[in-house]
FIRO-94745 format. One record per residue (C-alpha): residue in three letters; x, y, z. Coordinates in steps of 0.1 Angstrom, whole numbers, padded with zeros to 4 digits, always signed. Example, Ala and Ser with C-alpha at 12.3 -4.5 7.8 and 13.67 -1.06 7.14 Angstrom:
ALA+0123-0045+0078
SER+0137-0011+0071
***
This chain:
UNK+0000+0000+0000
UNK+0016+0034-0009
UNK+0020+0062+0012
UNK-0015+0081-0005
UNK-0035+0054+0012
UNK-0056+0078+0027
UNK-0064+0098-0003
UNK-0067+0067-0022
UNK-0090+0050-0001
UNK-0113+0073-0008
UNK-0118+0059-0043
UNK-0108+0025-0038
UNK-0133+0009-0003
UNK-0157-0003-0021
UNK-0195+0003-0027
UNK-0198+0024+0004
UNK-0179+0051-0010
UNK-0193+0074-0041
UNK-0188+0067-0077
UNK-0151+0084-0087
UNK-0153+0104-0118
UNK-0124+0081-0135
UNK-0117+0104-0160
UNK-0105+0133-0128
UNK-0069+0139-0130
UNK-0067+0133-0086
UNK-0082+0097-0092
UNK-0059+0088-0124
UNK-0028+0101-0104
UNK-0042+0079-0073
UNK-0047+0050-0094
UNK-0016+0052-0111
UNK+0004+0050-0080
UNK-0016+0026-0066
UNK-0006+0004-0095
UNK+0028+0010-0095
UNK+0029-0005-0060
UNK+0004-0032-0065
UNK+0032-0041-0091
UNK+0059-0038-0065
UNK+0044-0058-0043
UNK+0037-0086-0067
UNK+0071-0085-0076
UNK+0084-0092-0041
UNK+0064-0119-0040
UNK+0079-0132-0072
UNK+0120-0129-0059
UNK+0110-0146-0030
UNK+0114-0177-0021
UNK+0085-0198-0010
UNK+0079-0205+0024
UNK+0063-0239+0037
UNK+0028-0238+0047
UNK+0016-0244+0082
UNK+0017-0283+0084
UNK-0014-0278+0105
UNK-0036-0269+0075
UNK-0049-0294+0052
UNK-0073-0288+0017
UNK-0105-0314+0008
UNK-0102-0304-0028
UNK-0129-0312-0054
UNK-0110-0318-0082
UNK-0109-0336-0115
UNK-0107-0374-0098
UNK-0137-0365-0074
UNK-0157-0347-0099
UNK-0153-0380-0126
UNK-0163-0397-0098
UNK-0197-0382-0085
UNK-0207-0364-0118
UNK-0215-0333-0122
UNK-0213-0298-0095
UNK-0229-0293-0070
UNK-0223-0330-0056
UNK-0252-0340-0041
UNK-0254-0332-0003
UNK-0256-0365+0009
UNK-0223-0369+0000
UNK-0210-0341+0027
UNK-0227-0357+0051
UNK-0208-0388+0043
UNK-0177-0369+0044
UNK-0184-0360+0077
UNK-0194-0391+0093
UNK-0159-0404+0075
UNK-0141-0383+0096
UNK-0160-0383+0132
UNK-0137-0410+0145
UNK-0107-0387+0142
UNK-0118-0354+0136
UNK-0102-0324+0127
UNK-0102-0293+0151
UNK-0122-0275+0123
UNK-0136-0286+0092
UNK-0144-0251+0072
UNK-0171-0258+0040
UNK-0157-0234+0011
UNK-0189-0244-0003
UNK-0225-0229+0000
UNK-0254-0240+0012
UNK-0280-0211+0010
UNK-0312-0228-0009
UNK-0332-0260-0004
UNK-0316-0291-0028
UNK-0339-0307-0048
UNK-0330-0341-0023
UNK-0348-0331+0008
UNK-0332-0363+0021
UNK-0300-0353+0015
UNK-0303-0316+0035
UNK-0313-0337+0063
UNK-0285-0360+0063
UNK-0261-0326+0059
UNK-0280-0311+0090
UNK-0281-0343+0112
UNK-0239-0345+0104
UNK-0235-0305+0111
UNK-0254-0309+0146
UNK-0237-0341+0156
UNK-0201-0325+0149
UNK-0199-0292+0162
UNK-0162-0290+0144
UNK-0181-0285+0108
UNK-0184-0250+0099
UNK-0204-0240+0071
UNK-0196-0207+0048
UNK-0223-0177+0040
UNK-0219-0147+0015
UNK-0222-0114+0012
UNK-0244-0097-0016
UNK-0242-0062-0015
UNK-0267-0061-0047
UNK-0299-0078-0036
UNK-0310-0076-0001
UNK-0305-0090+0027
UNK-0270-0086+0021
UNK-0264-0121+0042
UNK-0268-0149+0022
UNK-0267-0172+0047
UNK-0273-0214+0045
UNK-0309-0225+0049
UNK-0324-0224+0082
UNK-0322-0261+0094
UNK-0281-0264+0080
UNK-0278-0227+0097
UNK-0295-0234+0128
UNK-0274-0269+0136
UNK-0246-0246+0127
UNK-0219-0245+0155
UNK-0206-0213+0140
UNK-0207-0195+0102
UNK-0179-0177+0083
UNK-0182-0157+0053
UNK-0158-0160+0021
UNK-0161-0132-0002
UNK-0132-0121-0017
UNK-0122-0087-0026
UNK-0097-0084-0054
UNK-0084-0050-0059
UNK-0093-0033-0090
UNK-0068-0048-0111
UNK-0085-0082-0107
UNK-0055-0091-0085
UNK-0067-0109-0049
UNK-0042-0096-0021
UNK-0058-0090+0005
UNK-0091-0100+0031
UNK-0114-0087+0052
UNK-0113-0103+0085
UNK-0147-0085+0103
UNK-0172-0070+0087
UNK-0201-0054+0105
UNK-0239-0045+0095
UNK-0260-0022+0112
UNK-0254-0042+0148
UNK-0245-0080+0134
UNK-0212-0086+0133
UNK-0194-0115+0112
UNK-0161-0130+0107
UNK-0144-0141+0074
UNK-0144-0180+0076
UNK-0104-0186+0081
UNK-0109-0162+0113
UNK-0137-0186+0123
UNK-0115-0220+0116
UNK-0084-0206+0131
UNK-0104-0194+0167
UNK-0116-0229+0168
UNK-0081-0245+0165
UNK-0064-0224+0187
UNK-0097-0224+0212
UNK-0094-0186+0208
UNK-0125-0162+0199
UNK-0124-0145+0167
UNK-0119-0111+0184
UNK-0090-0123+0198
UNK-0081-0138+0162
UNK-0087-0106+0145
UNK-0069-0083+0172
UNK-0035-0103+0163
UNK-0035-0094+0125
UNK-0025-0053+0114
UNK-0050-0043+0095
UNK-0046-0017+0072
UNK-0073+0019+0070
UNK-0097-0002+0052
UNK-0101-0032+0082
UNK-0080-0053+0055
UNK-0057-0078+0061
UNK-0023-0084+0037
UNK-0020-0119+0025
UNK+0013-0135+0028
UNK+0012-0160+0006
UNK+0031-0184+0005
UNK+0042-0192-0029
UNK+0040-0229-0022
UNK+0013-0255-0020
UNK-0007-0272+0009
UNK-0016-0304+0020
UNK-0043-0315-0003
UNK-0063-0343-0007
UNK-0087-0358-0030
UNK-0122-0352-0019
UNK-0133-0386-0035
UNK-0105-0408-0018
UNK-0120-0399+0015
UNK-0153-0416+0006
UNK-0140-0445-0008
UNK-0117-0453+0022
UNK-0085-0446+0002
UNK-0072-0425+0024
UNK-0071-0431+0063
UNK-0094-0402+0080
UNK-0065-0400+0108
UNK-0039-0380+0087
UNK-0067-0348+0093
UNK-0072-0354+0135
UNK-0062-0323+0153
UNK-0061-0298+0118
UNK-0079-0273+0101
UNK-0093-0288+0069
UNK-0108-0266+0045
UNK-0133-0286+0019
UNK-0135-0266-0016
UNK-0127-0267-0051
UNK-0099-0272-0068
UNK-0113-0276-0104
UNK-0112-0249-0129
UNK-0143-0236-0136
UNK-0167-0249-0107
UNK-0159-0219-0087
UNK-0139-0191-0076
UNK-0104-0185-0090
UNK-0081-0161-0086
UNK-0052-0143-0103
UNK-0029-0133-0064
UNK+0006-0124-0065
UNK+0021-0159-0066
UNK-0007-0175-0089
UNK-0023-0167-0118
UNK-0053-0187-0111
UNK-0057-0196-0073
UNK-0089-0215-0061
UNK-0108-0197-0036
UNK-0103-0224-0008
UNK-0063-0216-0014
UNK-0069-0183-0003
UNK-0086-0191+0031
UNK-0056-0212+0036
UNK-0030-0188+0030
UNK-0048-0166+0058
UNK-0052-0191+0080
UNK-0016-0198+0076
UNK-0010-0158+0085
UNK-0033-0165+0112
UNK-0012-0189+0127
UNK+0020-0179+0123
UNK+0012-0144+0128
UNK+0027-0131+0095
UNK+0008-0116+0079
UNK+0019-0089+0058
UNK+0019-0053+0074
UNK+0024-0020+0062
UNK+0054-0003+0074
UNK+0035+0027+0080
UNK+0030+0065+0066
UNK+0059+0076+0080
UNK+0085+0052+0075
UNK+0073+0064+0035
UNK+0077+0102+0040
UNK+0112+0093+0059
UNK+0120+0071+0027
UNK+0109+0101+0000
UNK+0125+0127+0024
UNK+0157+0109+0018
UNK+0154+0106-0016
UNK+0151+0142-0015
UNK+0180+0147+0008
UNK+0202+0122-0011
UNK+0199+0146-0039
UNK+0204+0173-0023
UNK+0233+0161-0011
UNK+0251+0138-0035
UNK+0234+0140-0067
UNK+0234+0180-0071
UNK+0274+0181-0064
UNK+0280+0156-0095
UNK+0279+0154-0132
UNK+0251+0138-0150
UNK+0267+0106-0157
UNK+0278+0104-0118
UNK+0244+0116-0106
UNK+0226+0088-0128
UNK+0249+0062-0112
UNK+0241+0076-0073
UNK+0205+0072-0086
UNK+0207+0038-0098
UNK+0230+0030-0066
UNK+0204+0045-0039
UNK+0174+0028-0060
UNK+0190-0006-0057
UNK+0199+0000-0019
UNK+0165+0006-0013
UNK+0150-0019-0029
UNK+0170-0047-0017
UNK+0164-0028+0019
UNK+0126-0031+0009
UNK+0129-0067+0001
UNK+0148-0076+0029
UNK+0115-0061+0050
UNK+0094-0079+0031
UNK+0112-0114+0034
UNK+0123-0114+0070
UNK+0101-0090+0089
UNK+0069-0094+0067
UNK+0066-0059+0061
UNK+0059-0038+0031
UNK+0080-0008+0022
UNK+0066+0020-0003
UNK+0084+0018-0031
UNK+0072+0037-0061
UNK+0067+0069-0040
UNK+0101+0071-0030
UNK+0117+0056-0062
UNK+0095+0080-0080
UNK+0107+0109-0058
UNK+0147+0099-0066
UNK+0137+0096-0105
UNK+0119+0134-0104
UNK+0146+0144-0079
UNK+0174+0137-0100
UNK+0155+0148-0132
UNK+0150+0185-0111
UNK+0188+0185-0105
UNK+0196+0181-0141
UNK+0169+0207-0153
UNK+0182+0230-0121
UNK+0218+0225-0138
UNK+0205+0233-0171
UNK+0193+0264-0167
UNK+0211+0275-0134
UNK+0246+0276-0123
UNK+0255+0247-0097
UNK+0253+0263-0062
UNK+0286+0250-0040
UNK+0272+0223-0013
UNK+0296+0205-0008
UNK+0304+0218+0027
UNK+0273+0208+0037
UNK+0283+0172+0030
UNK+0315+0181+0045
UNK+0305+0199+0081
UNK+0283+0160+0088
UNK+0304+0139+0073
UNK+0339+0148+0093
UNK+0323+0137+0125
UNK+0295+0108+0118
UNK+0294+0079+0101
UNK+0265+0078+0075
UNK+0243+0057+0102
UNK+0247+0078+0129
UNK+0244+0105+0105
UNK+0208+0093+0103
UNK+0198+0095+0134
UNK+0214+0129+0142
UNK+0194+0144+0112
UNK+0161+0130+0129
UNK+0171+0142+0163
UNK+0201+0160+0170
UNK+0195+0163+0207
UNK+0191+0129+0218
UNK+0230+0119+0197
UNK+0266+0136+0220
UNK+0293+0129+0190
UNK+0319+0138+0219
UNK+0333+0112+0240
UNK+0307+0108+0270
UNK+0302+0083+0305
UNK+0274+0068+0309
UNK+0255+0041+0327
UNK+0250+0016+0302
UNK+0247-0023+0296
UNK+0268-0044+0269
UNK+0259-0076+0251
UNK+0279-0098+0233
UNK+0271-0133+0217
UNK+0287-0158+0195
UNK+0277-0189+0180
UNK+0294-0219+0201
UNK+0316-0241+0180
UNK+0311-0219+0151
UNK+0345-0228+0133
UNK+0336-0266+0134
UNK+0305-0257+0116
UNK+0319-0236+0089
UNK+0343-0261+0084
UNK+0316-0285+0077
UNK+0295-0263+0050
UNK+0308-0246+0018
UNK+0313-0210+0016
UNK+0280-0205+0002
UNK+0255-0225+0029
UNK+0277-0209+0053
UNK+0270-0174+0046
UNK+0230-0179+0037
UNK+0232-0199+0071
UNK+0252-0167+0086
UNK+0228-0143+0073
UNK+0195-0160+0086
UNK+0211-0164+0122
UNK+0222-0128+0120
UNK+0187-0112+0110
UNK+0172-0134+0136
UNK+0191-0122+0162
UNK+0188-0086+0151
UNK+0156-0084+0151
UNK+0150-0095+0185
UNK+0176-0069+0196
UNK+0156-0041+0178
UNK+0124-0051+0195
UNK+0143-0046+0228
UNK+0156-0015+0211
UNK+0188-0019+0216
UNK+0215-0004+0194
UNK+0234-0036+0170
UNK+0271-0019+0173
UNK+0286-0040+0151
UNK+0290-0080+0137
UNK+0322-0098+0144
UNK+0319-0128+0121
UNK+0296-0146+0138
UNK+0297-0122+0166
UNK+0272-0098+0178
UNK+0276-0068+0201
UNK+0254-0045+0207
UNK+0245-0018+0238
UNK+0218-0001+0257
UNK+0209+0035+0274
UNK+0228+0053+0241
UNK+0222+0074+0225
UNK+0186+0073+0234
UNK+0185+0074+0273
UNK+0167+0043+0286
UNK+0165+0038+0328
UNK+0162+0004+0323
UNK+0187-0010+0303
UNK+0202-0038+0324
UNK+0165-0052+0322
UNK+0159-0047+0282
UNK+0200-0067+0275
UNK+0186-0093+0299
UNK+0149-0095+0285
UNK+0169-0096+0247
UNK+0189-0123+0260
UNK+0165-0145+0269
UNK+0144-0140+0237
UNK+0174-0144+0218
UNK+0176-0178+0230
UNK+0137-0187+0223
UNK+0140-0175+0190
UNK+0174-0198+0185
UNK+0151-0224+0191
UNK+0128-0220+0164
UNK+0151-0210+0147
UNK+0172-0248+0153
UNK+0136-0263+0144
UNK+0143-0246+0111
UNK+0175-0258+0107
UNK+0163-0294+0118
UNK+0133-0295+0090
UNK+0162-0288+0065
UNK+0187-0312+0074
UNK+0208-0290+0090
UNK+0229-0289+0123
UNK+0211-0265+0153
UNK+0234-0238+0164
UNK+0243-0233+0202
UNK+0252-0197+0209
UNK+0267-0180+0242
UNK+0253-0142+0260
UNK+0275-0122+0277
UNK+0259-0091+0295
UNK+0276-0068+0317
UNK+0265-0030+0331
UNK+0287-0001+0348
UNK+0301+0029+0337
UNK+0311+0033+0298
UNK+0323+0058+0275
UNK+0304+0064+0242
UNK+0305+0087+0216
UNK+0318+0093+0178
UNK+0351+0071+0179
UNK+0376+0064+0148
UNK+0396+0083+0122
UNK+0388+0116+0101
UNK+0380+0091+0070
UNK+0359+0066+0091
UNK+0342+0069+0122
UNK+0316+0046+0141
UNK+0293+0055+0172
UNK+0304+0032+0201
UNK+0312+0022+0232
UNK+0346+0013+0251
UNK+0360+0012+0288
UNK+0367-0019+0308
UNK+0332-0029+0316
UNK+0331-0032+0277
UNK+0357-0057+0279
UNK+0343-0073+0309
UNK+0312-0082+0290
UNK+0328-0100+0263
UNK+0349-0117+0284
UNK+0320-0132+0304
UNK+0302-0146+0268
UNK+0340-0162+0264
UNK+0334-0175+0301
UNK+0300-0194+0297
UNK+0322-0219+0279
UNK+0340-0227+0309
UNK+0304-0231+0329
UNK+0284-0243+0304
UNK+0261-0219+0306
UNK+0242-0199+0278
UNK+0234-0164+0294
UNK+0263-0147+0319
UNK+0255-0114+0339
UNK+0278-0095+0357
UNK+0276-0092+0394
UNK+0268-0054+0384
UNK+0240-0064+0362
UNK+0224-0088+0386
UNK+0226-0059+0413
UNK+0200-0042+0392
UNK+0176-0064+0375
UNK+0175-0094+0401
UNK+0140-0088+0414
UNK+0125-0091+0376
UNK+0146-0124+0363
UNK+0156-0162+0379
UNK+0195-0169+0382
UNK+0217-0194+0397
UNK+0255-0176+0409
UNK+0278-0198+0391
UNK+0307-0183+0408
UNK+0335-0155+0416
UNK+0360-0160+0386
UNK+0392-0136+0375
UNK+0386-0132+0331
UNK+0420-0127+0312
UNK+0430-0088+0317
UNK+0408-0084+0350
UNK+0431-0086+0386
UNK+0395-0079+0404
UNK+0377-0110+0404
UNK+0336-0103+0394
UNK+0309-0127+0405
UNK+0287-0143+0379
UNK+0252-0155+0374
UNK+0236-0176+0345
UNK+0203-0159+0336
UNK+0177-0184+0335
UNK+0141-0171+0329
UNK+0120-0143+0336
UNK+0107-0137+0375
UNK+0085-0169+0376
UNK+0093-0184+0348
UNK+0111-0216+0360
UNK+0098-0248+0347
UNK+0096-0279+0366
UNK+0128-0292+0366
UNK+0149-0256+0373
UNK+0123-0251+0402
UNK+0136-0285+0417
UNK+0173-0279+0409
UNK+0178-0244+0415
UNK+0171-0244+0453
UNK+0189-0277+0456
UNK+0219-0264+0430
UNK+0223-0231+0458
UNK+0224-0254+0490
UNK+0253-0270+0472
UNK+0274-0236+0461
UNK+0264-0226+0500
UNK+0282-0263+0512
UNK+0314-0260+0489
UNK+0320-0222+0500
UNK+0321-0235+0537
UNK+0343-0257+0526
UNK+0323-0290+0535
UNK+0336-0303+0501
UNK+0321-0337+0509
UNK+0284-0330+0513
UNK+0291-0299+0486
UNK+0304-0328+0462
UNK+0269-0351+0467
UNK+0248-0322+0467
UNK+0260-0314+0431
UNK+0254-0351+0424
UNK+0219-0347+0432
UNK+0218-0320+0407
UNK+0236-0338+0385
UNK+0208-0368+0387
UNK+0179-0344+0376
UNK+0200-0323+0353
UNK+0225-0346+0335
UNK+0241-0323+0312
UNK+0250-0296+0339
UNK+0283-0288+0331
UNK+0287-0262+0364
UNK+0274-0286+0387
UNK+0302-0314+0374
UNK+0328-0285+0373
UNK+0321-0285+0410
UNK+0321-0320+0415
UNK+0357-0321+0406
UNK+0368-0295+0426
UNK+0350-0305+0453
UNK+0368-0337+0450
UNK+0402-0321+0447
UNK+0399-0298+0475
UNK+0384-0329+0494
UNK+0417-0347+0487
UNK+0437-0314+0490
UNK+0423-0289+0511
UNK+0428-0253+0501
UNK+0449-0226+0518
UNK+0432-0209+0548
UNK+0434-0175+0529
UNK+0415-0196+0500
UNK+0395-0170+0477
UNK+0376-0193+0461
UNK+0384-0174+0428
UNK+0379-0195+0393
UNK+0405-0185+0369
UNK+0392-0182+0334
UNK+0420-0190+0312
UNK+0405-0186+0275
UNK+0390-0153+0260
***
């Protein structure tokens, strides 16, 4: 959707609206634009790879087999009932009917059957339409199926004046009756959620529309005949959402989407209920993430394109379109969001085009300090940010309060050297924008990549009292979304990733640090070093998340940690206790509530220096957790100090001897 959405909405809602006089310059220019990003956004859709569908979906088609089979549509209703009673013994969790029922058949016995099989199975959900022409607009099934209904859904479809089907209505409401497309319907039964809640988790655009995300490849679909004749075993559809529909060509609706020229109807539910589900669908990224993009198509003219020849300025042009559009893909293929792009392309095409007419009949003004008095201090992304708001960005050297995270994929180097360069830098790239994006959500500020490094810091240069708890929150989410993001690498064969957190807080210096030709906003100061030194240290413990002694003095009211222990890091003489950061406040699960009270009484034994009862204790641990590798750490030393007591002026001090 382009960023005239609300001056284009006002020709393009629907019947509601007036007429447009189509031949008005405002609704050609509207509908121009409009196209040119329908066309974007089809194309993105295009250079992108499929995704698989929810596994949790499956598709009833009628198609060619089943309709050789039972002659020809409309199948006689008998045969749905049939359908049904096929798959009572292992139902699905919804069973949506792209198919409608509104009159009387001309098999009385048949409707009956249909209605006796509805009220039996309160998982079949029948479909109703909308016809604005003839009232009532509801065309709803025929009393008896409607009133053994469990629940109805509607299933227009909208396409957009093109004749192009991207998007859906989710909730629609007349006069005081309120109804819910049929996918929101299907997927509040499966996840036992109601279709308010359903409809409050998709972004909806100024219309009430939903963005489809398609996704380019095909469901799990089966033959509507081999159901009937026992072919296929009613058990692979328990616990699903099955849509019933057609699939034939010609018995209903088709339509040309971005990633088909000729989808069935029943495909489209399905790609919803996939968004749904997943919870990505396709969002807008807003009205003024556009005016930022054309102000800095202006700006990028201003700036770089007026100070250089034509040939050079066409080249910055095609450069900055490119940039952009691969920025706008990479929104739209990891973050499910769709960037304007033939506003702001548009405004760098008649941007550069007024720079060249400027030149022709004007003498270049001198700008070029302008590029000069910025660029001698910031690099070109904290440039960004101090165009948008100077105040909140010190280029100087400043101390600050402030909280460090680093991470780093465990036993990287093993894995590279199992993958060729190319897997290995697609597999790079995917781990990367995962983690990235859960740092931006906790709004932290991604300093830099070190191979497969990440650091990245908090409270600069937008203040933020409660940074400590944001690093540690982004921690944790970092490691749920590793999961997934394993499960991923499982389905394709490939080996999980383990990765290590370091967080540390205290005093830092930050500010505009490097040479007069490059510069980079960052951080430095020995609590810096400290934190990366502690994700170096979780090797040594085992452990996935280490805080700082200084960190866990401020956030250890909101999160669950175990103390691991008091070591000395390479390059620190004062030694720094450490904690493994295990959930948020009440967030154990079964097994850490049993071992962390039980793992403590243990640490409490060994620092008395009972190493004996210390050294069982960490056995019992041991025994529920098997893979602890800080409890068996301290079964060894508890065993060697057993044999070999320490010094009276013992310290207890681990020394970490790798980086």
């Amino acid at each position: 959707m382009a960023g005239l959405e609300a001056r284009r909405a006002h020709y393009f809602m629907g019947p509601k609206l007036r007429s447009p006089d189509k031949r008005s310059f405002d609704y050609q220019l509207a509908f121009l634009t409009q196209r040119a990003e329908w066309f974007a956004q089809d194309t993105l859709f295009k250079v992108r790879p499929g995704r698989p569908p929810s596994p949790d979906i499956a598709i009833i088609g009628i198609d060619e087999p089943s309709v050789a089979a039972y002659g020809q549509w409309p199948f006689p209703r008998k045969l749905h009932a049939a359908l049904i009673r096929r798959l009572k013994e292992n139902p699905p969790k919804a069973l949506l009917f792209d198919i409608l029922f509104i009159e009387h058949s001309p098999d009385p016995a048949g409707d009956a059957a249909l209605v006796r099989a509805t009220r039996d199975n309160p998982w079949v959900i029948h479909s109703f339409f909308i016809d604005y022409e003839s009232p009532p607009p509801v065309k709803a099934p025929f009393p008896k199926l409607l009133a053994a209904s469990s629940d109805t859904g509607f299933v227009n479809a909208f396409p957009d004046e093109d004749g192009v089907l991207r998007h859906a209505i989710p909730r629609m409401t007349f006069d005081t009756l309120t109804i819910n497309l049929l996918s929101v319907i299907g997927t509040a039964r499966f996840l036992g959620m109601s279709p308010e809640g359903i409809v409050k988790r998709v972004p909806l655009d100024a219309r009430g529309q939903v963005w489809v995300n398609f996704t380019g490849l095909p469901f799990t679909a089966y033959s509507y005949v081999d159901f009937l004749t026992g072919k296929l075993d009613p058990a692979v559809l328990r616990g699903k959402i099955v849509l019933v529909g057609s699939k034939t060509v010609g018995a209903f609706d088709h339509y040309p989407t971005p990633t088909s020229t000729n989808m069935p109807g029943v495909e489209l539910h399905a790609n919803l209920i996939d968004n749904l589900l997943n919870g990505n669908a396709l969002r807008w990224a807003g009205l003024k993430a556009t005016l930022w993009a054309v102000f800095g198509m202006v700006l990028f003219c201003g700036l770089f394109v007026a100070n250089r020849s034509a040939g050079v300025g066409a080249a910055c042009v095609l450069g900055a379109a490119g940039i952009y559009a691969v920025a706008a893909y990479q929104l739209f293929a990891f973050r499910n969001e769709v960037l304007d792009l033939a506003g702001p392309l548009a405004t760098l095409l008649f941007g550069y085009l007024a720079v060249v007419i400027h030149r022709f009949f004007t003498e270049e003004r001198e700008k070029r300090w302008v590029k000069a008095a910025f660029g001698q201090y910031v690099s070109p992304k904290v440039l960004e940010i101090l165009m948008q708001d100077p105040a909140k960005l010190k280029l100087v050297g400043e101390r600050r309060d402030m909280t460090v995270f680093f991470s780093d994929v465990a036993g990287f180097t093993s894995i590279s050297e199992r993958m060729n360069p190319d897997e290995l830098v697609v597999l790079l790239n995917r781990y990367l924008s995962a983690m990235t994006e859960v740092i931006f959500e906790y709004d932290g500020y991604l300093n830099k990549y070190m191979g497969d490094g990440i650091m990245a810091f908090w409270n600069a240069p937008v203040k933020q009292v409660d940074h400590a708890e944001r690093a540690c929150r982004c921690a944790l989410k970092s490691m749920r979304r590793l999961a997934e993001f394993n499960e991923e690498l499982k389905a394709q064969g490939i080996v999980p990733l383990g990765a290590r957190i370091g967080i540390n807080s205290g005093t830092m210096v930050v500010g505009n640090m490097g040479s007069r030709q490059k510069s980079d906003y960052t951080v430095m100061g020995d609590n810096v070093n400290l934190g990366s030194r502690l994700e170096g240290a979780n090797k040594a413990f085992g452990s996935a998340i280490m805080i700082s002694e200084f960190t866990y003095e401020i956030v250890q009211d909101k999160f669950e940690v175990r103390f691991l222990d008091r070591i000395r890091v390479p390059g620190k003489a004062r030694p720094v206790k450490v904690y493994e950061l295990l959930a948020e406040k009440g967030g154990l699960d079964a097994v850490w509530q049993k071992v962390v009270p039980l793992y403590h009484e243990a640490i409490q034994l060994f620092a008395d220096k009972e190493f004996p009862r210390a050294r069982e204790k960490f056995l019992e641990v041991c025994a529920i957790l098997p893979q602890d590798k800080a409890s068996m750490l301290y079964v060894h030393r508890a065993e060697a100090f057993a044999a070999e007591p320490p010094a009276d002026n013992w310290d207890s001090v681990f020394e970490v001897k790798s980086k």
